[in-house]
PDB file of the backbone (N, CA, C, O) and the ligand in Angstrom, with CONECT records:
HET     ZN  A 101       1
ATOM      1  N   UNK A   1      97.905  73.066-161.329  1.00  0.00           N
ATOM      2  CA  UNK A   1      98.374  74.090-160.379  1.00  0.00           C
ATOM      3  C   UNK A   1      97.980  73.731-158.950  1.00  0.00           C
ATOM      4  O   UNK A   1      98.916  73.709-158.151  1.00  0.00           O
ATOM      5  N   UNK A   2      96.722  73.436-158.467  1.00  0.00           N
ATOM      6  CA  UNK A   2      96.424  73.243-157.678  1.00  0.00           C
ATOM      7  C   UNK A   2      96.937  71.626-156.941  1.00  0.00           C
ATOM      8  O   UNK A   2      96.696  71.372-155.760  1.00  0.00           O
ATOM      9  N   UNK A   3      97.499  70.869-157.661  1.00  0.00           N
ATOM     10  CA  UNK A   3      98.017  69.950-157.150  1.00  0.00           C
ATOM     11  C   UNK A   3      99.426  69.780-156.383  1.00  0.00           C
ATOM     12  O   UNK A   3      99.866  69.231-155.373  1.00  0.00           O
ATOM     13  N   UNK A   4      99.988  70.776-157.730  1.00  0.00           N
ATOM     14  CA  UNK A   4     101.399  71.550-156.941  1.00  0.00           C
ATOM     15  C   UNK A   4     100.964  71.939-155.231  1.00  0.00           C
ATOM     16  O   UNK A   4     101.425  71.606-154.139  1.00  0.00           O
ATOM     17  N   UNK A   5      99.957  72.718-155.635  1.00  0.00           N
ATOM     18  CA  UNK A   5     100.171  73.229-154.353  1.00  0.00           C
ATOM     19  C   UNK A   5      99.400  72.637-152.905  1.00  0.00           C
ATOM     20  O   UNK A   5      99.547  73.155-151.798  1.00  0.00           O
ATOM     21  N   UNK A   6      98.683  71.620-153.154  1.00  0.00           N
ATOM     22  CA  UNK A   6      98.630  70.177-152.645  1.00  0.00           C
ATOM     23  C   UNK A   6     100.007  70.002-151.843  1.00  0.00           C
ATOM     24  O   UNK A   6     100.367  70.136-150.674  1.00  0.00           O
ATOM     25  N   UNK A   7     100.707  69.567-153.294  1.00  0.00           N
ATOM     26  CA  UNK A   7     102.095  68.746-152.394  1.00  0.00           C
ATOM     27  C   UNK A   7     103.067  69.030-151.750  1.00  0.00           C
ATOM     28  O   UNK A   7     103.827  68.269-151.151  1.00  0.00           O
ATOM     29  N   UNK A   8     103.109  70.702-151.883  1.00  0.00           N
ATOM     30  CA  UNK A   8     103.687  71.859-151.106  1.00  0.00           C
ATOM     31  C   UNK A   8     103.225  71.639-149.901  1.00  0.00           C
ATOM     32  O   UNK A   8     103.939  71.318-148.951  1.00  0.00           O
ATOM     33  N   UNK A   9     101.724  71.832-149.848  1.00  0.00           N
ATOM     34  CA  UNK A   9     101.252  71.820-148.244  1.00  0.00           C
ATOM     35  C   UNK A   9     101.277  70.695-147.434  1.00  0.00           C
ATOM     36  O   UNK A   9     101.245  70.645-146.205  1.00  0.00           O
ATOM     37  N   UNK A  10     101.366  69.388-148.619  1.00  0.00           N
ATOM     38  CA  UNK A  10     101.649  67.834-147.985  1.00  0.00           C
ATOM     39  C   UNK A  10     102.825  68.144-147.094  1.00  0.00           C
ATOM     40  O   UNK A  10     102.777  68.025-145.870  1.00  0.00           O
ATOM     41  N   UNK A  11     104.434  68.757-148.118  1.00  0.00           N
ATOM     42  CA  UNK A  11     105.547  68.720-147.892  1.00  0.00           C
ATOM     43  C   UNK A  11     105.542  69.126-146.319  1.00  0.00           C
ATOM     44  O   UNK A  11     105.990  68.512-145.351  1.00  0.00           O
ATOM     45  N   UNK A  12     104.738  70.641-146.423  1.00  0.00           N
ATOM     46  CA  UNK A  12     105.343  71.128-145.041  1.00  0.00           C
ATOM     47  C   UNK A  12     105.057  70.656-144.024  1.00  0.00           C
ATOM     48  O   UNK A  12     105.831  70.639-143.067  1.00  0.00           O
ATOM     49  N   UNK A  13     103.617  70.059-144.004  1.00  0.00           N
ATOM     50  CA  UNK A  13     102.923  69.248-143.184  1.00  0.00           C
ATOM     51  C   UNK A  13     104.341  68.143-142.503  1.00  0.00           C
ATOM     52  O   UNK A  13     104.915  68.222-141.416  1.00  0.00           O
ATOM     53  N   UNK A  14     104.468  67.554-143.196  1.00  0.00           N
ATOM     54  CA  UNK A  14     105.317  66.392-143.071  1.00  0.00           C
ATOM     55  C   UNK A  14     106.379  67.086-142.438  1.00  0.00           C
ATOM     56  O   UNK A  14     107.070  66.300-141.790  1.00  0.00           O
ATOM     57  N   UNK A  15     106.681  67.987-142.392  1.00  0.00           N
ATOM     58  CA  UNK A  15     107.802  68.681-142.219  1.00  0.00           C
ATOM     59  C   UNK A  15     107.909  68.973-141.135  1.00  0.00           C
ATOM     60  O   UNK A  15     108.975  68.688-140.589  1.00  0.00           O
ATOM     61  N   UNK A  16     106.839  69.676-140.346  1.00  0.00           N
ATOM     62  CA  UNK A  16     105.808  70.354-139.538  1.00  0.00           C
ATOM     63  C   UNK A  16     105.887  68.763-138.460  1.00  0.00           C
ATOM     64  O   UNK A  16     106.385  68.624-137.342  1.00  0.00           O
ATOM     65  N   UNK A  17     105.324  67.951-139.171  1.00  0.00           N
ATOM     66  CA  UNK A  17     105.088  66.417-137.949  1.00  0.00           C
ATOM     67  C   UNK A  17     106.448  65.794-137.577  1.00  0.00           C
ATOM     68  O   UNK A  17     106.633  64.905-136.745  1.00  0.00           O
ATOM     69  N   UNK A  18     107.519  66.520-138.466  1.00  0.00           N
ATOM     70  CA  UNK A  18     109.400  66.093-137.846  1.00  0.00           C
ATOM     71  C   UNK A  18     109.380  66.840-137.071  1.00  0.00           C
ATOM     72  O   UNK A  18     109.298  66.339-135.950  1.00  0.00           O
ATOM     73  N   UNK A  19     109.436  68.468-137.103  1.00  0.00           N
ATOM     74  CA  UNK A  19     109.965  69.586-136.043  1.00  0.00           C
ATOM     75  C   UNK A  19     108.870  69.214-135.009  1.00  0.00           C
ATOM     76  O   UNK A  19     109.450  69.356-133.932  1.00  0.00           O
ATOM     77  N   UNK A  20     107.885  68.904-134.810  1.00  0.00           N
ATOM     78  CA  UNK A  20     107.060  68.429-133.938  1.00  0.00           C
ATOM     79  C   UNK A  20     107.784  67.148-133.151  1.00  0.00           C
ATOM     80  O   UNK A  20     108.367  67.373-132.091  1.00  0.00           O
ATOM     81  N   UNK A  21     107.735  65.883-133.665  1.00  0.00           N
ATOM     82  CA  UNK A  21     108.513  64.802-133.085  1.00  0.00           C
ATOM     83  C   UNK A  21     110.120  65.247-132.637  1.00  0.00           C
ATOM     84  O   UNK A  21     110.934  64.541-132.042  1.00  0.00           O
ATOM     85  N   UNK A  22     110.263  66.405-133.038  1.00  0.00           N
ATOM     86  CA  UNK A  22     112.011  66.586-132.680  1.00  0.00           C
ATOM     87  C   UNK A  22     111.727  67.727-131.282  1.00  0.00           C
ATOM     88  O   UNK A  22     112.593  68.035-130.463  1.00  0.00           O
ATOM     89  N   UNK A  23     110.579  68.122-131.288  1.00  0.00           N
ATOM     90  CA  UNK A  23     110.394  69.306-130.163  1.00  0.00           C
ATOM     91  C   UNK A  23     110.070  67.940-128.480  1.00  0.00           C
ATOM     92  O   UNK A  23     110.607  67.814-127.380  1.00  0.00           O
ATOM     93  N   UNK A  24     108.873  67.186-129.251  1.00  0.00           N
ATOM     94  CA  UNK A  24     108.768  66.138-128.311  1.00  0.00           C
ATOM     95  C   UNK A  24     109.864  65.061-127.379  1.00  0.00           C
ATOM     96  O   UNK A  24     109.936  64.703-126.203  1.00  0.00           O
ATOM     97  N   UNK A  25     110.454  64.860-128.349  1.00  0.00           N
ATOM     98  CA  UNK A  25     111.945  64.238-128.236  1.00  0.00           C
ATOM     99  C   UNK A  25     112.668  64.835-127.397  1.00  0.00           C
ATOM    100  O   UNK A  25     113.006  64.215-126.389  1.00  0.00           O
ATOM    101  N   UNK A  26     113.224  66.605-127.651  1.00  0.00           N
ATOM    102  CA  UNK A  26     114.033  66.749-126.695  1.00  0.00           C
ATOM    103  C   UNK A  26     113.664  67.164-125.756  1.00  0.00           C
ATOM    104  O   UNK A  26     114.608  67.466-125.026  1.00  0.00           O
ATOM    105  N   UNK A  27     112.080  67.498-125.046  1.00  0.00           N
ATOM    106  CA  UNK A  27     111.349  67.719-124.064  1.00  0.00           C
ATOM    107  C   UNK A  27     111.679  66.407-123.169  1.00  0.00           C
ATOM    108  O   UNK A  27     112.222  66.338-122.066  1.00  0.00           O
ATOM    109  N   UNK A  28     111.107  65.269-124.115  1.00  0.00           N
ATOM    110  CA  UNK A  28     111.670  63.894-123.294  1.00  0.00           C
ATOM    111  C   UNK A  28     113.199  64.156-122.811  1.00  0.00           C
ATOM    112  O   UNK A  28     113.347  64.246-121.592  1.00  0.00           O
ATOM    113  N   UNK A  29     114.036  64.252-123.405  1.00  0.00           N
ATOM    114  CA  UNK A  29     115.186  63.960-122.920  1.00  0.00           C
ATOM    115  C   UNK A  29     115.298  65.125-121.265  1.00  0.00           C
ATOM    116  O   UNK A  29     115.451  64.679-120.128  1.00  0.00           O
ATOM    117  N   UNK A  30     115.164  66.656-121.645  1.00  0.00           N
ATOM    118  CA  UNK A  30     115.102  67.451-121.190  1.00  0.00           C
ATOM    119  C   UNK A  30     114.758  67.076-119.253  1.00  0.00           C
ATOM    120  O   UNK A  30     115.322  67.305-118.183  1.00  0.00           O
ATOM    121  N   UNK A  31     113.297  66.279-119.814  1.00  0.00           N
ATOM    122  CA  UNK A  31     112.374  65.876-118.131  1.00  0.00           C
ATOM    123  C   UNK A  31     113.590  64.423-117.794  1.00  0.00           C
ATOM    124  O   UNK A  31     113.570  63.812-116.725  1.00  0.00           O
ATOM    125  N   UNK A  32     114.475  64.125-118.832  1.00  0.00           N
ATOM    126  CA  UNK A  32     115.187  62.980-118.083  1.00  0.00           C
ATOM    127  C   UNK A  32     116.358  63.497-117.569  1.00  0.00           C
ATOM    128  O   UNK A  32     116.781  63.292-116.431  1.00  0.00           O
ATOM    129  N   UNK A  33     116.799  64.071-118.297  1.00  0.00           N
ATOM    130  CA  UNK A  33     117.661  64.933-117.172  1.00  0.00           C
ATOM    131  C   UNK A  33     117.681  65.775-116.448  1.00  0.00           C
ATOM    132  O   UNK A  33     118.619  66.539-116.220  1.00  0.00           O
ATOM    133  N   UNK A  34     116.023  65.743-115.707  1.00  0.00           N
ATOM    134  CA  UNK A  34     115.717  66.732-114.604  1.00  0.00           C
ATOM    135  C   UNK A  34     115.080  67.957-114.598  1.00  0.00           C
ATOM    136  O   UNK A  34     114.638  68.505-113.588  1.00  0.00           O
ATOM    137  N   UNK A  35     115.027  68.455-115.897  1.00  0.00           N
ATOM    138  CA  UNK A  35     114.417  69.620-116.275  1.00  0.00           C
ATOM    139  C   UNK A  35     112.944  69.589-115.806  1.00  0.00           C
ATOM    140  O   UNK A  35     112.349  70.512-115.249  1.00  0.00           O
ATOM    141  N   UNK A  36     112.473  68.405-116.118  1.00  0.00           N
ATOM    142  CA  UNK A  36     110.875  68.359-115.112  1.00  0.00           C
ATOM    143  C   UNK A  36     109.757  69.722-116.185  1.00  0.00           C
ATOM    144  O   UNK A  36     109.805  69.645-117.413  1.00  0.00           O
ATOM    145  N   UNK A  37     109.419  70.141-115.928  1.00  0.00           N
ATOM    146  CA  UNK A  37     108.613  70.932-116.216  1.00  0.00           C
ATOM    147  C   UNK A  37     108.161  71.532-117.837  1.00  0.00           C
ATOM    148  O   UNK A  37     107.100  72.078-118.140  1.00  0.00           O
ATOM    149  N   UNK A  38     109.440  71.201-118.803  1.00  0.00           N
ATOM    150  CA  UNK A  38     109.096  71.384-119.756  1.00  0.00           C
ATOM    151  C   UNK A  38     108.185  70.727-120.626  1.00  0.00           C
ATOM    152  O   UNK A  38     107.689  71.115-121.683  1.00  0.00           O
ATOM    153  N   UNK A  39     108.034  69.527-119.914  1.00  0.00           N
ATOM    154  CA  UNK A  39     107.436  67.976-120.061  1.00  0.00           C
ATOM    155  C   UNK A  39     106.083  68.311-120.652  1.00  0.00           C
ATOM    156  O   UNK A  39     105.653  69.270-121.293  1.00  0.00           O
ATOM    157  N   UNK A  40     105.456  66.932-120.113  1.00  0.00           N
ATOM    158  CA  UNK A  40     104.104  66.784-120.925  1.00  0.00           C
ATOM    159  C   UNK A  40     103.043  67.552-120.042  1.00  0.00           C
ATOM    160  O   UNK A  40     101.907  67.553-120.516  1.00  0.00           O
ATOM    161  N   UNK A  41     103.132  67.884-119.430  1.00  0.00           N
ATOM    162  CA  UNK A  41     102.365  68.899-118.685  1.00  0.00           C
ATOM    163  C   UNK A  41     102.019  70.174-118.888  1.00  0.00           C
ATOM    164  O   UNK A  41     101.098  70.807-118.372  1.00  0.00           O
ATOM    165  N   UNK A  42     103.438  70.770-120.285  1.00  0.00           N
ATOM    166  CA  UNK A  42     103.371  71.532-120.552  1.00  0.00           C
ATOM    167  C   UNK A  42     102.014  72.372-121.461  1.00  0.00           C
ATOM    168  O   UNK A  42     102.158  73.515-121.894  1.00  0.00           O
ATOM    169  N   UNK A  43     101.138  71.824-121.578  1.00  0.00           N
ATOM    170  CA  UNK A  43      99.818  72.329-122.343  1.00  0.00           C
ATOM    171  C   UNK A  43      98.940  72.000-121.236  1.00  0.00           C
ATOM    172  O   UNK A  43      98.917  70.971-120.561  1.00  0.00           O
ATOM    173  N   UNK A  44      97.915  73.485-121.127  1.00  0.00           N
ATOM    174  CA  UNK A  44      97.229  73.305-120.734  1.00  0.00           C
ATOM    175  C   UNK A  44      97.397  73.972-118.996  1.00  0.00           C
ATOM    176  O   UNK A  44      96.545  74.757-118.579  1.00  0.00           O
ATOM    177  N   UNK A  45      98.496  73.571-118.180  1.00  0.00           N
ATOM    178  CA  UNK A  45      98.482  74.911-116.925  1.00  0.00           C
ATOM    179  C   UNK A  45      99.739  75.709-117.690  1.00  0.00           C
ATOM    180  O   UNK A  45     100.781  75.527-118.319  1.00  0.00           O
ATOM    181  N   UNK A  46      98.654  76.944-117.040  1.00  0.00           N
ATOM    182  CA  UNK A  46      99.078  77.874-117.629  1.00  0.00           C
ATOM    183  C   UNK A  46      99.062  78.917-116.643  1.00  0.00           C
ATOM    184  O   UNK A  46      98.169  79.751-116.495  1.00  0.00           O
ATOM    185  N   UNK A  47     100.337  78.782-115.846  1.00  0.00           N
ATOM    186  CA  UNK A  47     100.781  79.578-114.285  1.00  0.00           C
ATOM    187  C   UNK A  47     100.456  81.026-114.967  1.00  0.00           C
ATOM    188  O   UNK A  47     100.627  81.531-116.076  1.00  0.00           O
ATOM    189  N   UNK A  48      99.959  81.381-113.857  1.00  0.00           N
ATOM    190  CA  UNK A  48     100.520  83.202-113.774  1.00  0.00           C
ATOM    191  C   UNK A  48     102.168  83.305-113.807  1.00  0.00           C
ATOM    192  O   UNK A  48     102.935  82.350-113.683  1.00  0.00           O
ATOM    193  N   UNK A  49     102.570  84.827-114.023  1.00  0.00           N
ATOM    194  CA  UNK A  49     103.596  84.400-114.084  1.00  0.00           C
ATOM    195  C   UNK A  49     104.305  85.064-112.592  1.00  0.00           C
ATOM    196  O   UNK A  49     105.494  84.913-112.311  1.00  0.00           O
ATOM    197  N   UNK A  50     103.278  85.841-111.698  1.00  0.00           N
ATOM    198  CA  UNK A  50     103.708  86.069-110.148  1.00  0.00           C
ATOM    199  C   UNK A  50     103.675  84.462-109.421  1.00  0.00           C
ATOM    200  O   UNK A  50     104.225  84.305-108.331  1.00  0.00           O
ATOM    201  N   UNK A  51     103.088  83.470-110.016  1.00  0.00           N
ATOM    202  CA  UNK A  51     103.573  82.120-109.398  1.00  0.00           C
ATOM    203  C   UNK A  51     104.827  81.609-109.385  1.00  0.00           C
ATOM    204  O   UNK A  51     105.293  80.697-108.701  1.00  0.00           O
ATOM    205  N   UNK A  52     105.413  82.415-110.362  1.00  0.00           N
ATOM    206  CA  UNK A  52     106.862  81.577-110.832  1.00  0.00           C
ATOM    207  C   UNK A  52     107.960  82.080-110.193  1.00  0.00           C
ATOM    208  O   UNK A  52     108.114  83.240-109.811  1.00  0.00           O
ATOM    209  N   UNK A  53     108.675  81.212-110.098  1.00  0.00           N
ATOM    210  CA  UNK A  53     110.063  81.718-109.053  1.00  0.00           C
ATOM    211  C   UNK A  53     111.161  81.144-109.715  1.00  0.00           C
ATOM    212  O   UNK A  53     111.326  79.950-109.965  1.00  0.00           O
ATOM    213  N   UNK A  54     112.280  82.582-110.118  1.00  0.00           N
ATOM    214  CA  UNK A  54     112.935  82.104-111.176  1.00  0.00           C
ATOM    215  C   UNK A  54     114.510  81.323-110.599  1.00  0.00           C
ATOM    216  O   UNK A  54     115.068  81.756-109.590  1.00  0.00           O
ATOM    217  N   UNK A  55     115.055  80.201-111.365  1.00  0.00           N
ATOM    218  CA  UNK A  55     115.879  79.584-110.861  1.00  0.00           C
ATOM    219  C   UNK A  55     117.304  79.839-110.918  1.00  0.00           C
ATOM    220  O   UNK A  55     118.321  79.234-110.580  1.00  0.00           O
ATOM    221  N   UNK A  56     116.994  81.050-111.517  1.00  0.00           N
ATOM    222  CA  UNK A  56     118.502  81.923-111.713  1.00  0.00           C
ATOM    223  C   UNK A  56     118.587  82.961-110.949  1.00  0.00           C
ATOM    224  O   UNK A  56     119.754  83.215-110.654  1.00  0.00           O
ATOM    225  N   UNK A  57     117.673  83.797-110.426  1.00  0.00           N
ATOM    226  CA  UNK A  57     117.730  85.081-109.713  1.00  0.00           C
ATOM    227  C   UNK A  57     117.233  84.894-107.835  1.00  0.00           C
ATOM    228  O   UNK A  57     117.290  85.710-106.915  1.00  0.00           O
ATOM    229  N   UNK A  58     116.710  83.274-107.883  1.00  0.00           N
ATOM    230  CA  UNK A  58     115.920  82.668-106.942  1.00  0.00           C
ATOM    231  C   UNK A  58     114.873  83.826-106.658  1.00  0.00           C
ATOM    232  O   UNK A  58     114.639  83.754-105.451  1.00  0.00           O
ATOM    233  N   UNK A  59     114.171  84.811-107.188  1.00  0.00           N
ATOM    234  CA  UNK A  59     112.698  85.262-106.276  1.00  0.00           C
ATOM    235  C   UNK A  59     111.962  85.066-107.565  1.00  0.00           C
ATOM    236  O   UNK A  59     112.373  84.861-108.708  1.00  0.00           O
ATOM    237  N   UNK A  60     110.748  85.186-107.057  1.00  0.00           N
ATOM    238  CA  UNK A  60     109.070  85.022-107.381  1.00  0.00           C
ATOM    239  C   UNK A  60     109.105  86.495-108.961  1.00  0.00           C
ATOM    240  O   UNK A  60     109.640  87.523-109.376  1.00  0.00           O
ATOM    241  N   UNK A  61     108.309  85.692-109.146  1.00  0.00           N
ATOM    242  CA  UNK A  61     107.831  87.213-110.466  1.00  0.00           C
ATOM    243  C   UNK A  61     108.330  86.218-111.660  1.00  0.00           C
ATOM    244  O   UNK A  61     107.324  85.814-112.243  1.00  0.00           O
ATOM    245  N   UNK A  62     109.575  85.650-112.263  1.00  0.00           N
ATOM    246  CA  UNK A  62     109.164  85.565-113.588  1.00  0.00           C
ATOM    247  C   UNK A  62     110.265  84.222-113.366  1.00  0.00           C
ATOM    248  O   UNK A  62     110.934  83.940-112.371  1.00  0.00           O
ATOM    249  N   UNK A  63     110.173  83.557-114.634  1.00  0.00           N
ATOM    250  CA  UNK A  63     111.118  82.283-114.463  1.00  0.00           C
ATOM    251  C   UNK A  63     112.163  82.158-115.330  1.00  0.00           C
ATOM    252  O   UNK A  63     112.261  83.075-116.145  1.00  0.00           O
ATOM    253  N   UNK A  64     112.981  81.276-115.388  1.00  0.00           N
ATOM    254  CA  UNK A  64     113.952  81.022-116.317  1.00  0.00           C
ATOM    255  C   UNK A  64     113.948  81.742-118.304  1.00  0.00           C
ATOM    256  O   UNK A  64     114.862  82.069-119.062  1.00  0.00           O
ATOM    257  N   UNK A  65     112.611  81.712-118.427  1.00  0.00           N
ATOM    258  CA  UNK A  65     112.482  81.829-119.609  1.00  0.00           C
ATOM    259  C   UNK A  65     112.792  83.301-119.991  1.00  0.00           C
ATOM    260  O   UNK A  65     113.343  83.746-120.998  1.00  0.00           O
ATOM    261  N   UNK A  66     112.279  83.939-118.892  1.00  0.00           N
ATOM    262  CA  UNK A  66     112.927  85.343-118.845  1.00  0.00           C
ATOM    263  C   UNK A  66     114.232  85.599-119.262  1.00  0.00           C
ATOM    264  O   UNK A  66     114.411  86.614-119.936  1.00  0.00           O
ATOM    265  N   UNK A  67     115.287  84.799-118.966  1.00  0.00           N
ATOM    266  CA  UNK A  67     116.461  85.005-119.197  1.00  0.00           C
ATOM    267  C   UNK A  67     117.068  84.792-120.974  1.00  0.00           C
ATOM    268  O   UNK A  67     118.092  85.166-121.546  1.00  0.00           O
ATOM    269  N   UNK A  68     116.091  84.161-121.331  1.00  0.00           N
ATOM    270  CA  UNK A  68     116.588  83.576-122.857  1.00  0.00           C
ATOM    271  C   UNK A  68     117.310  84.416-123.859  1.00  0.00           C
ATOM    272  O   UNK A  68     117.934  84.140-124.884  1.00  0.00           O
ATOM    273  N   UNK A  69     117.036  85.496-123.258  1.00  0.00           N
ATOM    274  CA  UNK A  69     118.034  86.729-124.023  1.00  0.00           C
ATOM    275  C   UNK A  69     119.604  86.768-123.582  1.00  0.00           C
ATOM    276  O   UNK A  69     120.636  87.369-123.878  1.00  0.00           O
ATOM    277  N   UNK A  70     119.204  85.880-122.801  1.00  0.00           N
ATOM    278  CA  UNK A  70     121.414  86.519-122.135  1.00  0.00           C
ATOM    279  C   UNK A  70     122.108  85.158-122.892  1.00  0.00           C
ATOM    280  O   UNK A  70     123.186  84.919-122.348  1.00  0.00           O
ATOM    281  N   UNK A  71     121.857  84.369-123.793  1.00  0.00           N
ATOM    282  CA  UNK A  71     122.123  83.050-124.115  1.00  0.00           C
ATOM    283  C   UNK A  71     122.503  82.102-123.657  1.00  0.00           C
ATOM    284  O   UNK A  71     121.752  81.275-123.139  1.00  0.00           O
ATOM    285  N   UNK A  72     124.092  81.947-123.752  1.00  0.00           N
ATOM    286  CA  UNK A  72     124.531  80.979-122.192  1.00  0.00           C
ATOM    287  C   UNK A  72     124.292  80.843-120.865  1.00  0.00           C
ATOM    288  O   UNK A  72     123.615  80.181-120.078  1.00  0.00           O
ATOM    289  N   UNK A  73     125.349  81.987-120.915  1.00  0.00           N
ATOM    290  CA  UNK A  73     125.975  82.489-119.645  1.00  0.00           C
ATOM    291  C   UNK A  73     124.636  83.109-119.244  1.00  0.00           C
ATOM    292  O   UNK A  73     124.481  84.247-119.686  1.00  0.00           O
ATOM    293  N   UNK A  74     123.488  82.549-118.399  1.00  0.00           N
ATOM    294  CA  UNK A  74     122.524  83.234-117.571  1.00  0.00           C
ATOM    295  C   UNK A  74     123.311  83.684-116.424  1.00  0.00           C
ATOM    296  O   UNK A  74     124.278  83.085-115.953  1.00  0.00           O
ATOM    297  N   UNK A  75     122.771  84.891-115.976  1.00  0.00           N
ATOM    298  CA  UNK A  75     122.795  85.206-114.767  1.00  0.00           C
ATOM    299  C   UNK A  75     121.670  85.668-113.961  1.00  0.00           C
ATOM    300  O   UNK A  75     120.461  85.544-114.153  1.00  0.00           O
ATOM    301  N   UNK A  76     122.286  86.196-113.072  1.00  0.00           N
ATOM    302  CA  UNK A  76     120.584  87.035-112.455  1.00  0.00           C
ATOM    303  C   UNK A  76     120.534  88.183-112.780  1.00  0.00           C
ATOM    304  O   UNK A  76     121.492  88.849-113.175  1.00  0.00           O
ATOM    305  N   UNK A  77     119.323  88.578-112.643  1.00  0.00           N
ATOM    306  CA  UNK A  77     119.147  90.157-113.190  1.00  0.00           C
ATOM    307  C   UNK A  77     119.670  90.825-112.263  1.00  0.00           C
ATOM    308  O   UNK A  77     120.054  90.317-111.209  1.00  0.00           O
ATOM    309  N   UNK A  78     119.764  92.295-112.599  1.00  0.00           N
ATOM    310  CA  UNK A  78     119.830  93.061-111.466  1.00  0.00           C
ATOM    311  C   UNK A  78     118.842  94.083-111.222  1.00  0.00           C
ATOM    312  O   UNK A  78     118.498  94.562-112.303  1.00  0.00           O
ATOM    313  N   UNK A  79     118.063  94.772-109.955  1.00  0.00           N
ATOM    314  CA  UNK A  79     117.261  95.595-109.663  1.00  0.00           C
ATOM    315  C   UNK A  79     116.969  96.215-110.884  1.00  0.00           C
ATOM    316  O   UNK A  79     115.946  96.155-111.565  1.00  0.00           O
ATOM    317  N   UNK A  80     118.289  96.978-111.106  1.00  0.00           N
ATOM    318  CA  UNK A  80     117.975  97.711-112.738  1.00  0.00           C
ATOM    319  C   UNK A  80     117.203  96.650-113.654  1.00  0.00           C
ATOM    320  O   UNK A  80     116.030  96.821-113.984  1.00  0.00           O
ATOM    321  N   UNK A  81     117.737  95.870-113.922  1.00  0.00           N
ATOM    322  CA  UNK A  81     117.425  95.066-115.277  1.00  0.00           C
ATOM    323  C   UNK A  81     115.618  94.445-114.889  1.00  0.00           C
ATOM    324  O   UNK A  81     114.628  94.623-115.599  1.00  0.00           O
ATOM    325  N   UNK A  82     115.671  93.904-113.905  1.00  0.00           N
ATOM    326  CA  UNK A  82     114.057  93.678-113.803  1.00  0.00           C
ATOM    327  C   UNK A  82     113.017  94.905-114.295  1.00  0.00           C
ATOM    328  O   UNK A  82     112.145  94.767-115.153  1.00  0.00           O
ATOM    329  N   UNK A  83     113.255  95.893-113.698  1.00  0.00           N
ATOM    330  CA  UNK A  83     112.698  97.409-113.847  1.00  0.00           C
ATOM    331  C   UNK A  83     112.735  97.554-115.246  1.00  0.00           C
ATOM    332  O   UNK A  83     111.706  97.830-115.861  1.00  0.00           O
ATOM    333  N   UNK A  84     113.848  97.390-115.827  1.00  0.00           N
ATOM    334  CA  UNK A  84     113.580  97.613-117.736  1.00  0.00           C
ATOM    335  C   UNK A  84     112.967  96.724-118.143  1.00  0.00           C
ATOM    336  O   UNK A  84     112.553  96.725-119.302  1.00  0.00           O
ATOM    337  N   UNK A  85     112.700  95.512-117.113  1.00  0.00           N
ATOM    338  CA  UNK A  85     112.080  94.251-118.034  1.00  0.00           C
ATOM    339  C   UNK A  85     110.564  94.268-117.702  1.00  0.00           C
ATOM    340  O   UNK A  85     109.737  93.492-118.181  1.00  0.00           O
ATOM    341  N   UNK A  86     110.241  95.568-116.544  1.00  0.00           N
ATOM    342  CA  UNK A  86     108.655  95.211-116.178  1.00  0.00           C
ATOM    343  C   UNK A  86     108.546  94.015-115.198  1.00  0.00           C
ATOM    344  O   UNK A  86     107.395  93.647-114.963  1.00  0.00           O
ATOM    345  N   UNK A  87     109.093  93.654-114.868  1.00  0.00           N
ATOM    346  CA  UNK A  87     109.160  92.393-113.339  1.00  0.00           C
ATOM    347  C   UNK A  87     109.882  92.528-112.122  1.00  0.00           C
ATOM    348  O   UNK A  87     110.997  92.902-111.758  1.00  0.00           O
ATOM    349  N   UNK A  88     108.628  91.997-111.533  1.00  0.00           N
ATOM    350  CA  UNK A  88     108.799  92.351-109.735  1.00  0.00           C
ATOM    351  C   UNK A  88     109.835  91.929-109.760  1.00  0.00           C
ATOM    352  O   UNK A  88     110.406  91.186-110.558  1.00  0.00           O
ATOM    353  N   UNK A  89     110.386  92.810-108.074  1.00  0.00           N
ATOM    354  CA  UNK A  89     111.748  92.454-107.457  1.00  0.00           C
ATOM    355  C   UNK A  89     111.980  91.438-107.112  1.00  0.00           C
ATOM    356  O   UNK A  89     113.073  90.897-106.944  1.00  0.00           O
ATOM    357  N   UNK A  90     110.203  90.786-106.860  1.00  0.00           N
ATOM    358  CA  UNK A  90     110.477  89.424-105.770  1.00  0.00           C
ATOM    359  C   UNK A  90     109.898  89.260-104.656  1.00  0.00           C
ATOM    360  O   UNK A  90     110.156  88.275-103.964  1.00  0.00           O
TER     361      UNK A  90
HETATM  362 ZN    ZN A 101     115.599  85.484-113.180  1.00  0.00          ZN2+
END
């Protein structure tokens, strides 16, 4: 029994070190086509998030990642929508 479940935890492991090399991978690609920041830098600073100035709405208070809910088509928020989201105007 316990070996089973050995090779279960081998499995995911292994599994775990692909979605890992596939997260790394497209970070690489990501900083080559300019994205910059998602890069290897990414561990370890760890901005406030009144440092960040978002590249869709252009002001200060929160960044791109904020948007991950609108899927594609980002846009900018609007007055309203920051206010439901808890983030400065800017
Ligand atoms: Zn924004």
């Amino acid at each position: 029994m316990e070996e089973v479940k050995g090779q279960a935890l081998e499995e995911l492991r292994e599994k775990r070190r692909e979605a890992q090399a596939q997260v790394a991978d497209i970070d690489r690609q990501i900083a080559e086509l300019g994205g910059s920041r998602t890069g290897s830098k990414a561990k370890g600073t760890r901005r406030s998030s009144s440092e960040l100035t978002c590249p869709i709405c252009d002001i200060k208070g929160h960044d791109g990642r904020a948007h991950r809910g609108q899927g594609k088509n980002k846009k900018a928020f609007t007055e309203k929508e920051l206010k439901e989201r808890s983030l400065p105007l800017g």
